[in-house]
C-alpha positions, 0 to 999 in steps of 0.5 A: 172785974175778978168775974172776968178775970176767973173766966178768962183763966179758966177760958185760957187753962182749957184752951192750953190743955187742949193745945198741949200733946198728949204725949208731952207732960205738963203741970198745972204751974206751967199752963198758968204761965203761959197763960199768964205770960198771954194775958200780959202780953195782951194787956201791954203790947201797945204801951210796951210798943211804945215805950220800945220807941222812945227808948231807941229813939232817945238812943239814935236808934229810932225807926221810920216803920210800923212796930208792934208788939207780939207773943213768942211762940215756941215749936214744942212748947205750944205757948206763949214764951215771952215777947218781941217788937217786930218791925216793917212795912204797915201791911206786914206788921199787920200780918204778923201774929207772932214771932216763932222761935227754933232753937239749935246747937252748932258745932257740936254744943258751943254755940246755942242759936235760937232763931226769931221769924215773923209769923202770920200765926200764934199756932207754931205747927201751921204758919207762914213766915211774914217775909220783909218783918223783923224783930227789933226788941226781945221782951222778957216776962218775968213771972 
């Protein structure tokens, strides 16, 4: 078992040292945790599904779609960043690979917005929006 885990460490440090700019600067801490953050969205997508279920079904808030669980991805960050549930018809949530997130400011810096959109891919600089998919919970990690 530690044979798998030390080899999909180092399968997952050389995949994000070859998404990452040669421009933007990293360190190692922050390859770990985006690599970290994808193992364990991997490993409990379907049992956090689930548990997002229950949770707005006991609270009325129930839905009759498909949902699942998918990584957040980030333009500038190429990683994983956190989580989200997504919501729709079977056929789209299937499509949808991940959820991309932008951020913004509005009006000056009152308002911070970070805008949630359904994906067909984990690669933030080639995709298409899953159009009819939304995001019904966010997921924070912590690390």
């Amino acid at each position: 078992m530690k044979k798998h885990i030390l080899i999909g460490t180092l399968l997952l440090f050389l995949l994000s040292v070859t998404a990452v700019p040669v421009s933007q600067a990293f360190g190692f801490g922050d390859i770990l945790k985006v690599g970290g953050i994808g193992i364990l969205i991997d490993k409990f997508s379907t049992p956090l599904n689930s548990f997002i279920n229950k949770l707005t079904a006991q609270h009325g808030a129930g839905t009759d779609y498909a949902t699942k669980v998918v990584p957040i991805v980030s333009v500038g960050n190429n990683g994983y960043i956190g989580a989200a549930q997504v919501t729709g018809a079977q056929e789209l949530v299937d499509q949808t690979k991940a959820v991309l997130q932008l951020e913004g400011n509005f009006n000056g810096n009152s308002f911070r917005v970070k805008a949630l959109i359904p994906i067909n891919s984990t690669n933030p600089l080639h995709f298409s929006r899953v159009q009819g998919v939304g995001v019904s919970a966010i997921i924070d990690v912590r690390i």
